[in-house]
Backbone of each chain as ProteinMPNN parsed JSONL, in Angstrom:
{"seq_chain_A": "XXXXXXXXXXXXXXXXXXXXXXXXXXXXXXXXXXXXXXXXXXXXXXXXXXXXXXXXXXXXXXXXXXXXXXXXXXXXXXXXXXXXX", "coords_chain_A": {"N_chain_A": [[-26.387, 6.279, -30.499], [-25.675, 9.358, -31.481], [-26.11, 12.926, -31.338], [-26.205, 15.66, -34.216], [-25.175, 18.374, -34.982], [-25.865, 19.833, -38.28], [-25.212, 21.732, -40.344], [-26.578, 23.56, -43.758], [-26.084, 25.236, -46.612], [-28.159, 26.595, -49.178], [-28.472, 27.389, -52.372], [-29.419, 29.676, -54.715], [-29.469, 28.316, -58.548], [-26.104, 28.962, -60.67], [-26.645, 31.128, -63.504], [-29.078, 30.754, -63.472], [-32.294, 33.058, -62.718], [-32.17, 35.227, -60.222], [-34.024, 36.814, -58.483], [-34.425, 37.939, -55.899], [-32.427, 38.486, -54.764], [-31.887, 39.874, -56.633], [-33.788, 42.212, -56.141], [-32.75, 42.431, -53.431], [-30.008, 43.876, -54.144], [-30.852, 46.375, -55.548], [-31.84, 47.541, -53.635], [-30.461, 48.018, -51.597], [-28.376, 49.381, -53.536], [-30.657, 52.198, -53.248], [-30.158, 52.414, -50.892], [-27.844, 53.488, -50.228], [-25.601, 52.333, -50.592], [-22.968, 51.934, -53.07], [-21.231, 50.509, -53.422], [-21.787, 48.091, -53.738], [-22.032, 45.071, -55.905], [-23.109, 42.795, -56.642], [-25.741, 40.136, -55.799], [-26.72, 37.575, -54.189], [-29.229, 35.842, -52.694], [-29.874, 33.079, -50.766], [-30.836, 29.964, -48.706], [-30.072, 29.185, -45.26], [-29.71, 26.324, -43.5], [-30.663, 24.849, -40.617], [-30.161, 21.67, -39.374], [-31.128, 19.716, -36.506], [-29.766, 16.399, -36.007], [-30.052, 12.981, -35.018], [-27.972, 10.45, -35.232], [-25.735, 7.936, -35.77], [-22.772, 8.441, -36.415], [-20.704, 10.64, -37.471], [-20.576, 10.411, -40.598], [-22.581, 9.356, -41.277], [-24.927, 11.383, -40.131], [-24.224, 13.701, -42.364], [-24.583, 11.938, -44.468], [-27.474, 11.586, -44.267], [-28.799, 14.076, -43.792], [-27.871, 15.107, -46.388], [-29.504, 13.318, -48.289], [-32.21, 14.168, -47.23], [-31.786, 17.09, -48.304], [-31.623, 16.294, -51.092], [-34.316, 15.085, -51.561], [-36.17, 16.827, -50.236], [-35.176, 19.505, -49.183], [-34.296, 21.036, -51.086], [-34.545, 22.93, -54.482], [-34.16, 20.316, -56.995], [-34.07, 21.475, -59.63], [-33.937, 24.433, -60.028], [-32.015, 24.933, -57.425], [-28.864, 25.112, -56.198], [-27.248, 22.656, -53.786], [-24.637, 22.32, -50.687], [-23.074, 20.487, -47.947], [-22.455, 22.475, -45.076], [-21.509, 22.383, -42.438], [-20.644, 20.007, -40.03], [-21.081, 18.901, -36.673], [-20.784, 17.805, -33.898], [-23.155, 17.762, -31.28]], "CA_chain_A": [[-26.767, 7.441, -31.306], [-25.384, 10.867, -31.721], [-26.301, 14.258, -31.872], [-25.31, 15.989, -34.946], [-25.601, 19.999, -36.223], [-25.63, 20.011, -39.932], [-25.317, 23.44, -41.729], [-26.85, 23.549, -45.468], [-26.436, 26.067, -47.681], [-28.771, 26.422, -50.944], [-28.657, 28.469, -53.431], [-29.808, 29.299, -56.726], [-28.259, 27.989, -59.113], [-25.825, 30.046, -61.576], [-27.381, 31.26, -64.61], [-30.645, 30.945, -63.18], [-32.582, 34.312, -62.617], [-32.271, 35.426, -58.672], [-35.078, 37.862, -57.948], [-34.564, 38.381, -54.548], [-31.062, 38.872, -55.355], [-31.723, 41.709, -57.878], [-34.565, 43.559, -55.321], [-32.088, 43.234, -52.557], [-29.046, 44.446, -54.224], [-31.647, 47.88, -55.654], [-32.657, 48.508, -52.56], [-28.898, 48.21, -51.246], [-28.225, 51.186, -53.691], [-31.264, 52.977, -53.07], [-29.669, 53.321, -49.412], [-26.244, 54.583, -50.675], [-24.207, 51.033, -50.799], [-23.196, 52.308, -53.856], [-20.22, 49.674, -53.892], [-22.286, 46.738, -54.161], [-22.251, 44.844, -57.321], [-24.285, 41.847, -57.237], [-26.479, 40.072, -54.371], [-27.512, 36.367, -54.145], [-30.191, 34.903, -51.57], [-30.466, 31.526, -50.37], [-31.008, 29.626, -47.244], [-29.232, 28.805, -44.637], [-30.314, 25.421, -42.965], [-29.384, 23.677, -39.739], [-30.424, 20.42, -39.266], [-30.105, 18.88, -35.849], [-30.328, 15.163, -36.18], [-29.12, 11.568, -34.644], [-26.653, 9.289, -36.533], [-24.748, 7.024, -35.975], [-21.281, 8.853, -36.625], [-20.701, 12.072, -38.343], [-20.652, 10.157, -41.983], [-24.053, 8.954, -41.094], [-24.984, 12.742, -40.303], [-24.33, 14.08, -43.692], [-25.542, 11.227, -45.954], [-28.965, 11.537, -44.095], [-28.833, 15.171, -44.497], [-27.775, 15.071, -47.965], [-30.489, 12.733, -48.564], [-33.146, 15.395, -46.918], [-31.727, 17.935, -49.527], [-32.291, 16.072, -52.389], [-35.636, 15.25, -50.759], [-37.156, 18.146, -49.947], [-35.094, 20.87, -48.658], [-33.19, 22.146, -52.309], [-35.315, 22.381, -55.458], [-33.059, 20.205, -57.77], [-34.277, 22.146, -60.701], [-32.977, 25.67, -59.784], [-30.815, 25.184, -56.997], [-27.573, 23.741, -55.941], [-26.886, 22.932, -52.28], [-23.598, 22.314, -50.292], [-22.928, 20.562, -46.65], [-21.304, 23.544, -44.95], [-20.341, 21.916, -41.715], [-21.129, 18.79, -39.466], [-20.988, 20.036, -35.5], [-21.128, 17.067, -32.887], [-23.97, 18.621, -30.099]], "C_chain_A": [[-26.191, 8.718, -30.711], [-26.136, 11.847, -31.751], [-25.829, 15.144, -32.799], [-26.23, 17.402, -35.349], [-25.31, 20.098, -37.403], [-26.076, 21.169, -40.418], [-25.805, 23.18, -42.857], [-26.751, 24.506, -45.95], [-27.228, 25.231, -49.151], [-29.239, 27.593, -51.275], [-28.674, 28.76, -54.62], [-28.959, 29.51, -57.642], [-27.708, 28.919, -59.952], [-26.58, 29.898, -63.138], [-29.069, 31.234, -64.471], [-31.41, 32.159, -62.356], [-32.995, 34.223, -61.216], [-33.152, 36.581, -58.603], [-34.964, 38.743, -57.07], [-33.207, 38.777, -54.191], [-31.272, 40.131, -55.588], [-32.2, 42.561, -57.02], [-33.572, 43.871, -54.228], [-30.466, 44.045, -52.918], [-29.73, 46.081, -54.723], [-31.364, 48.211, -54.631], [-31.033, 48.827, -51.616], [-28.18, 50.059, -51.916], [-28.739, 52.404, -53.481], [-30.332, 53.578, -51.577], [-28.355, 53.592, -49.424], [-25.359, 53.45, -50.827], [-23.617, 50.814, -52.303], [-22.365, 50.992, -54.81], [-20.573, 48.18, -53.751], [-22.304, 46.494, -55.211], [-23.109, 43.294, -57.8], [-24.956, 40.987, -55.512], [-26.973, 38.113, -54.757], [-28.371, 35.664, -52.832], [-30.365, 33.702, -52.024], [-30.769, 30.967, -49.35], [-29.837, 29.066, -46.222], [-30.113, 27.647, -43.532], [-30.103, 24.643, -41.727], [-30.261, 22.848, -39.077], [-29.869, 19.484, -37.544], [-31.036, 17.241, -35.9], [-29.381, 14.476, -34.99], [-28.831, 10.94, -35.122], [-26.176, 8.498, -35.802], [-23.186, 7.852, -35.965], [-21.6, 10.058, -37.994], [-20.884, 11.676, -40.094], [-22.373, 10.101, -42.284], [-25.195, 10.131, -41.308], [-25.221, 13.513, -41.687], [-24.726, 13.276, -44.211], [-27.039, 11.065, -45.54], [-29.763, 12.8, -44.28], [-28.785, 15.469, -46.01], [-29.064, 14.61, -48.959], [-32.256, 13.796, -48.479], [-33.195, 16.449, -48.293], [-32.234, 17.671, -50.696], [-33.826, 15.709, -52.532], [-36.487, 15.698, -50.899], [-36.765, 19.87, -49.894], [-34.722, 21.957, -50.036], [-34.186, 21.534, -53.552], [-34.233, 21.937, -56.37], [-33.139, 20.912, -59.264], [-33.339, 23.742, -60.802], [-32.39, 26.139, -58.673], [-29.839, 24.17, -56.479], [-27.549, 24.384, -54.397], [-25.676, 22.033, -51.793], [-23.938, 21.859, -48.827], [-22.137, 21.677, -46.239], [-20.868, 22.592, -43.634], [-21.319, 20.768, -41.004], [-20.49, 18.699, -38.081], [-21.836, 18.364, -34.546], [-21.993, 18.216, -31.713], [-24.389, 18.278, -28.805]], "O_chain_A": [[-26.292, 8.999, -29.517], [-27.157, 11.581, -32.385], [-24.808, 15.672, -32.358], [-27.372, 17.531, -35.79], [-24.194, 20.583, -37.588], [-27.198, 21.462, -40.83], [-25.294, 22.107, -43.179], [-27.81, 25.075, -45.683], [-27.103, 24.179, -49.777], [-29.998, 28.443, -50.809], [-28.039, 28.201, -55.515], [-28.066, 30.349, -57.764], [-28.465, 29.849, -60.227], [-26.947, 28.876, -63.717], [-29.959, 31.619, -65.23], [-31.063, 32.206, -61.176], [-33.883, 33.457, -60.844], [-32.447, 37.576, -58.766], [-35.225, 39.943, -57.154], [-33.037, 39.468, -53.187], [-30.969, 41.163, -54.989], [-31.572, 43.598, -56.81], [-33.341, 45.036, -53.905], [-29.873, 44.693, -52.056], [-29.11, 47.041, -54.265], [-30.622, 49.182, -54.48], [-30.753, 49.911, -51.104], [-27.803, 51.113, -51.404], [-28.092, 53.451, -53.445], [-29.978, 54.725, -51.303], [-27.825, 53.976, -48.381], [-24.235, 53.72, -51.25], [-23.717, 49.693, -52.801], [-22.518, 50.586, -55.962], [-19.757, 47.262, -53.668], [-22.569, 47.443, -55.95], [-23.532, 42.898, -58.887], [-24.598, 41.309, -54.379], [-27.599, 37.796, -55.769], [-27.76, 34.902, -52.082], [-30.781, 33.264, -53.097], [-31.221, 31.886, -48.666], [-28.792, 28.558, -46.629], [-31.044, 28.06, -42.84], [-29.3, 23.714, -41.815], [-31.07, 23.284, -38.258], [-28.815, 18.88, -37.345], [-32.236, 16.971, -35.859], [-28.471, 14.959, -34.317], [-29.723, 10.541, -35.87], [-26.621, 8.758, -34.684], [-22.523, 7.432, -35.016], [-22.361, 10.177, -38.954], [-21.293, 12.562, -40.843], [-23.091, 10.602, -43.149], [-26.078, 10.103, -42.166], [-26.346, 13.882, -42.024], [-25.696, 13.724, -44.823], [-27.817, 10.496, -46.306], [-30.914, 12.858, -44.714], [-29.675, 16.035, -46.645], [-29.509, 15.183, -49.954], [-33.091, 14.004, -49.36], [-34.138, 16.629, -49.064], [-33.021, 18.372, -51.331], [-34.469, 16.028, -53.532], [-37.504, 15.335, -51.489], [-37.366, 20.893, -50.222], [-34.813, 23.184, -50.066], [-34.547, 20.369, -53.72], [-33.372, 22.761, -56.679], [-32.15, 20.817, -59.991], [-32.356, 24.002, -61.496], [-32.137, 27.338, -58.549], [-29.902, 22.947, -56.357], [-27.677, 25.506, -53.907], [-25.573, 20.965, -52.395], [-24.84, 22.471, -48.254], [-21.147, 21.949, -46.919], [-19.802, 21.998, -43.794], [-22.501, 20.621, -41.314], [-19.294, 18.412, -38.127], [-23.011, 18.0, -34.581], [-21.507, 19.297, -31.384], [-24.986, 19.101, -28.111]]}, "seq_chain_B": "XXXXXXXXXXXXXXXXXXXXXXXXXXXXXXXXXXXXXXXXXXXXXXXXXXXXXXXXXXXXXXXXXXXXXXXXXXXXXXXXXXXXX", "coords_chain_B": {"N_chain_B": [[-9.413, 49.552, -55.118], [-11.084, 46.423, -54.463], [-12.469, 43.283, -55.024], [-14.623, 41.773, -53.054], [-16.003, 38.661, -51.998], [-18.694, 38.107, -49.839], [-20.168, 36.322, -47.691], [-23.009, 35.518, -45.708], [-24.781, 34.553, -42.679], [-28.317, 34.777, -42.003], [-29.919, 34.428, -38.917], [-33.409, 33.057, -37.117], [-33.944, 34.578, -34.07], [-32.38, 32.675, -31.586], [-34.913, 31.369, -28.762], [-37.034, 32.403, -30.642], [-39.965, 32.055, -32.001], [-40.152, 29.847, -34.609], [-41.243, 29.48, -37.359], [-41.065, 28.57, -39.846], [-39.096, 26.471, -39.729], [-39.969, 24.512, -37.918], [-42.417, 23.531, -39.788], [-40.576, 22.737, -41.912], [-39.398, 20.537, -40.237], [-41.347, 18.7, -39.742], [-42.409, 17.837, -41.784], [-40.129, 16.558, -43.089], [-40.472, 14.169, -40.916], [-42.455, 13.512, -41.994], [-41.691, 12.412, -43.941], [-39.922, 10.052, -43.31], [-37.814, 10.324, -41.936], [-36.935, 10.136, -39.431], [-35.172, 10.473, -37.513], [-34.718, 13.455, -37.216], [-34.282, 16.12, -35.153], [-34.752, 18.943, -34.732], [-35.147, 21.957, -36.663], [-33.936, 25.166, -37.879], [-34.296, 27.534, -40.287], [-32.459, 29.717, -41.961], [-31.64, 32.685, -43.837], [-28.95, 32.51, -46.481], [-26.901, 34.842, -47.412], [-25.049, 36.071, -50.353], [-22.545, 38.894, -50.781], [-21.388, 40.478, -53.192], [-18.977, 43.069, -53.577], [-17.443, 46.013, -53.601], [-14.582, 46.85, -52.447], [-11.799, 48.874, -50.421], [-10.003, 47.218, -48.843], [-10.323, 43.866, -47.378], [-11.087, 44.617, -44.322], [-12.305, 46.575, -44.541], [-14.408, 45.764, -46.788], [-15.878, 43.443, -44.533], [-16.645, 45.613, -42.85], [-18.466, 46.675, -44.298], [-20.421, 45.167, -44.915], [-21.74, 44.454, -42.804], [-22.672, 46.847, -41.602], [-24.843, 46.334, -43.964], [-26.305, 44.601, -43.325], [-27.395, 45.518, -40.408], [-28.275, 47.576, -41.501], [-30.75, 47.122, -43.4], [-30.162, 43.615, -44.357], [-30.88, 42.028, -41.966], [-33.319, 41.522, -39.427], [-33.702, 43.674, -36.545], [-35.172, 42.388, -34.761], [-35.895, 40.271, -34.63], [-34.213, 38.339, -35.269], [-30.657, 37.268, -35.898], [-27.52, 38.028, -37.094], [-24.188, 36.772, -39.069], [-21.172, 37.469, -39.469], [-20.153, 35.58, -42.224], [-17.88, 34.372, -43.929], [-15.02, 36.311, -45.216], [-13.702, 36.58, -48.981], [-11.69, 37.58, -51.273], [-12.3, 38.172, -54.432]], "CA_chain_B": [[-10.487, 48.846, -55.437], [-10.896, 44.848, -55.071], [-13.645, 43.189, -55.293], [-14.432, 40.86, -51.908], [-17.499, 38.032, -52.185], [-18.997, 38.276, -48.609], [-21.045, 35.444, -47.081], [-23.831, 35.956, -44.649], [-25.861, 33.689, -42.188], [-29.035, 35.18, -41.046], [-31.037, 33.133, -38.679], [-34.073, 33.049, -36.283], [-33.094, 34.684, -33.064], [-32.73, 31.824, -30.163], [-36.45, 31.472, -28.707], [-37.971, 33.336, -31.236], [-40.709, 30.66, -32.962], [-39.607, 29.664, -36.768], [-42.441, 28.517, -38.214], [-40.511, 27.632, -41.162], [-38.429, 25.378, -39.413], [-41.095, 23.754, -37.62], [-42.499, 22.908, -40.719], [-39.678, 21.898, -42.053], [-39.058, 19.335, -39.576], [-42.571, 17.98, -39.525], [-42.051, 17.344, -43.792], [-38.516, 15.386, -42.957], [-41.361, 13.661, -40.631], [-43.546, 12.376, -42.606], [-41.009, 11.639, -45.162], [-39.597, 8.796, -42.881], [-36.511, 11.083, -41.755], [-37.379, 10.158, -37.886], [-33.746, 10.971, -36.772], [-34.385, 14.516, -37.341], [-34.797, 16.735, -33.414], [-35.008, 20.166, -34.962], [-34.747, 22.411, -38.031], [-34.377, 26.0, -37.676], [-34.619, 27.833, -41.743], [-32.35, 31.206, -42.039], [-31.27, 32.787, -45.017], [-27.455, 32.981, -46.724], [-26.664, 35.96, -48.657], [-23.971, 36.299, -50.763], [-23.205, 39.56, -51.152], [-19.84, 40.698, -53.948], [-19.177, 44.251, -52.592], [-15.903, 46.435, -54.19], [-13.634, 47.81, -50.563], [-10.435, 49.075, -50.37], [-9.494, 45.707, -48.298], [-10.8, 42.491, -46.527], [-12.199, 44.75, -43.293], [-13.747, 47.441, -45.365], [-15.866, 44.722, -47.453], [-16.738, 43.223, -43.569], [-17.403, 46.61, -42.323], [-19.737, 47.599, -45.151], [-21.587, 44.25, -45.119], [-22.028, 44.674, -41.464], [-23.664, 47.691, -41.759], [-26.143, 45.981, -44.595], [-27.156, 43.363, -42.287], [-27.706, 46.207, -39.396], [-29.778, 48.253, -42.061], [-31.462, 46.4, -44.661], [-31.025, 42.626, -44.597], [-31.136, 41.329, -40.888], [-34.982, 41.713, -38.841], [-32.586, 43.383, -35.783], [-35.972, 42.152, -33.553], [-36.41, 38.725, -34.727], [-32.867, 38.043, -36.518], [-28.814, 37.34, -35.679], [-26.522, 37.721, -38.234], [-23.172, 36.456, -38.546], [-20.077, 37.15, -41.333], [-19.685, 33.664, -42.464], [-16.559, 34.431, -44.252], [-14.849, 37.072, -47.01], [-12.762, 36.335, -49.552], [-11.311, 38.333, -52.194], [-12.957, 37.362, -56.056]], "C_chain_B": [[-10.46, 47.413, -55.498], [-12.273, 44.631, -54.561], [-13.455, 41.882, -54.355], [-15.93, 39.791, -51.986], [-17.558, 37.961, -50.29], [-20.293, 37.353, -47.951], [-22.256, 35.424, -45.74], [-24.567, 35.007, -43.824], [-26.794, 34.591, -41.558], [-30.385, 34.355, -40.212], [-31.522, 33.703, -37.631], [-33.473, 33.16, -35.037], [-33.557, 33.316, -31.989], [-34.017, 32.326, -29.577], [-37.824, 32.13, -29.159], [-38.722, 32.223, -32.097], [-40.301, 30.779, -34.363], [-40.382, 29.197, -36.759], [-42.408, 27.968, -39.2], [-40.14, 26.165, -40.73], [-39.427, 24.148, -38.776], [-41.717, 23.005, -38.739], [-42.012, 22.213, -41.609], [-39.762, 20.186, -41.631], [-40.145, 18.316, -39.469], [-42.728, 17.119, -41.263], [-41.377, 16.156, -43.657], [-39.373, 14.126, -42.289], [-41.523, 12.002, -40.998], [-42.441, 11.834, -43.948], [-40.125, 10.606, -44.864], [-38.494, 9.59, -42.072], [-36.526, 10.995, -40.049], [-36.524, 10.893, -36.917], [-34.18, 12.055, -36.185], [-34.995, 15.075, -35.696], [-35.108, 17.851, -33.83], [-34.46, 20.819, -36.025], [-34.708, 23.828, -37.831], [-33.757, 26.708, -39.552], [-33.605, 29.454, -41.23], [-31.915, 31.811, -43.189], [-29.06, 32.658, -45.301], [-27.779, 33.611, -48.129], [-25.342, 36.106, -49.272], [-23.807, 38.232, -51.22], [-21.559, 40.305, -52.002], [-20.339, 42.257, -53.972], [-17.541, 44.752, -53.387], [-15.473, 47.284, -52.83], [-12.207, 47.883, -51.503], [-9.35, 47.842, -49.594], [-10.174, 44.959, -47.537], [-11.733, 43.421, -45.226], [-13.048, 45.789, -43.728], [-14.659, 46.49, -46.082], [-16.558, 44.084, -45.827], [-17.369, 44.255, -43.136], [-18.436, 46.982, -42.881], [-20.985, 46.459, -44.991], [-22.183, 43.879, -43.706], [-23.096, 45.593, -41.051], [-24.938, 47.418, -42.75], [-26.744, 45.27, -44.111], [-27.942, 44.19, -41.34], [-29.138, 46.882, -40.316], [-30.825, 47.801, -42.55], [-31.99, 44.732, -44.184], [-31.132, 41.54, -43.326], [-32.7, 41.989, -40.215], [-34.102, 41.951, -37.082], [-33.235, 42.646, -34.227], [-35.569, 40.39, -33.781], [-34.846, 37.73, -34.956], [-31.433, 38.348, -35.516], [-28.745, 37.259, -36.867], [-24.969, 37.384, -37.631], [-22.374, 36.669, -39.933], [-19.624, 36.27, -41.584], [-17.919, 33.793, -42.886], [-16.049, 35.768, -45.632], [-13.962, 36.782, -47.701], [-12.778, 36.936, -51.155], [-11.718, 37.456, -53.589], [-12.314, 38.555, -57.054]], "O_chain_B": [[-9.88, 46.94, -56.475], [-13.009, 45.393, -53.933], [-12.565, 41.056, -54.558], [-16.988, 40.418, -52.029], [-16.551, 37.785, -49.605], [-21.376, 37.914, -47.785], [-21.717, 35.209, -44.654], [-25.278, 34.406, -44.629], [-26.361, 35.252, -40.614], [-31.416, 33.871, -40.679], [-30.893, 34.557, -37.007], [-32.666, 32.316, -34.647], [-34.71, 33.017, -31.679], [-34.335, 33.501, -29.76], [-38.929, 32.336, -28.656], [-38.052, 31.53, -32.862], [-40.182, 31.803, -35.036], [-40.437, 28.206, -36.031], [-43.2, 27.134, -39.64], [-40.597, 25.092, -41.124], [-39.5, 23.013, -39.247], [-41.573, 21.783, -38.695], [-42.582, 21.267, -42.152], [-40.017, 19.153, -42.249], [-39.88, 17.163, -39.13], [-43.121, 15.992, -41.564], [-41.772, 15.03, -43.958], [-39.198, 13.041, -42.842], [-41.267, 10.814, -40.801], [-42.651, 10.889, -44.708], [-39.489, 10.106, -45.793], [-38.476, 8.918, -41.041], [-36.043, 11.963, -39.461], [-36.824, 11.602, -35.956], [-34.216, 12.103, -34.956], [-35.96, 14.542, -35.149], [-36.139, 18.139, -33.223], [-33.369, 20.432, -36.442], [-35.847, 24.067, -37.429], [-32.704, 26.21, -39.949], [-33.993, 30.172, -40.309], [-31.731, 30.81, -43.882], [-28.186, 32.725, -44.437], [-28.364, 33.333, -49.176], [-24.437, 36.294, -48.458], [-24.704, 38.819, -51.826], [-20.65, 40.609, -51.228], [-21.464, 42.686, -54.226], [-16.669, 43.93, -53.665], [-16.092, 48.242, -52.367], [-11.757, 47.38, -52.532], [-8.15, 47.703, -49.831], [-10.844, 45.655, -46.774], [-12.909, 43.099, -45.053], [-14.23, 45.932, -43.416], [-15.848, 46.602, -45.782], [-17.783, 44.193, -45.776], [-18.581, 44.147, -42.95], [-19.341, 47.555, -42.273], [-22.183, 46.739, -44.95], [-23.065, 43.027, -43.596], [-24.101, 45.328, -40.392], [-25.974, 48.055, -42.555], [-27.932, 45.191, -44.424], [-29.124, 43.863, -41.229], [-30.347, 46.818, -40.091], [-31.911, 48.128, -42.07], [-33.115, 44.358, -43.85], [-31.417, 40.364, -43.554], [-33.079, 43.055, -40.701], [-33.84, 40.968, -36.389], [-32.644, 42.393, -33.177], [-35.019, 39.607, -33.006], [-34.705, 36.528, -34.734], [-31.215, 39.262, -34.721], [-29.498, 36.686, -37.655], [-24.535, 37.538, -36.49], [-22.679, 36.275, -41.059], [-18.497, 36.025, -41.153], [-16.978, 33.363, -42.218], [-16.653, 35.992, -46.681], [-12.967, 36.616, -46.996], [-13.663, 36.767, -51.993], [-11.46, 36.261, -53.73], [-12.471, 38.49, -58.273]]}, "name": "protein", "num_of_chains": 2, "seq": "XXXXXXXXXXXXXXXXXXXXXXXXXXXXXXXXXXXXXXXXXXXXXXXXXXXXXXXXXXXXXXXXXXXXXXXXXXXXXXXXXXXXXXXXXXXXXXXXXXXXXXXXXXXXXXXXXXXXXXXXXXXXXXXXXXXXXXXXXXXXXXXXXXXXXXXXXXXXXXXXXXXXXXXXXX"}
């Protein structure tokens, strides 16, 4: 067994209304960022696990996501990277 | 004027308790996920920003992390990546 760092991004999905998005891009202009034009929040996840081999890694992660960590309703999530530790 | 999408990681500073993540990892748990050693939860922001080029969109979103959307007690940030949209 391995040690593995797995990154996740998730984030809500397009077309689906970001909230936390909209308040933080306001409050962005309220403080003069005038040249902002849109804002999306999501999470950023890092996962350290043990595998087997880096394939192992992500499809147990992946598995997590669909799981628990990403609501499959309104959002989509992405491995970002897979980091022997 | 171009218009740069700007990626953000902001996560729990090193020995600062996540209580997300903790919980997290205790979920993955009980949901059979045994592998898992640790979870730490941070956000990713996207944030589409109009600069005059590639280090003006980092510089400005540098300064929104400093003001606004990093915690500069609790919180790292990092510029994941920018790329022109």
């Amino acid at each position: 067994m391995n040690r593995y760092r797995v990154a996740v991004h998730i984030t809500p999905r397009r077309g689906i209304l970001d909230p936390q998005g909209r308040t933080v891009a306001d409050a962005l202009h309220t403080l003069g960022f005038a040249a902002v034009r849109d804002v999306h929040v999501g999470r950023h996840i890092i996962v350290d696990v043990d595998a087997a081999d880096r394939g192992a890694a992500e499809r147990s992660t992946r598995e997590m996501c669909e799981r628990l960590l990403a609501n499959p309703v309104t959002e989509d999530f992405e491995i970002a990277s897979v980091e022997a530790s």
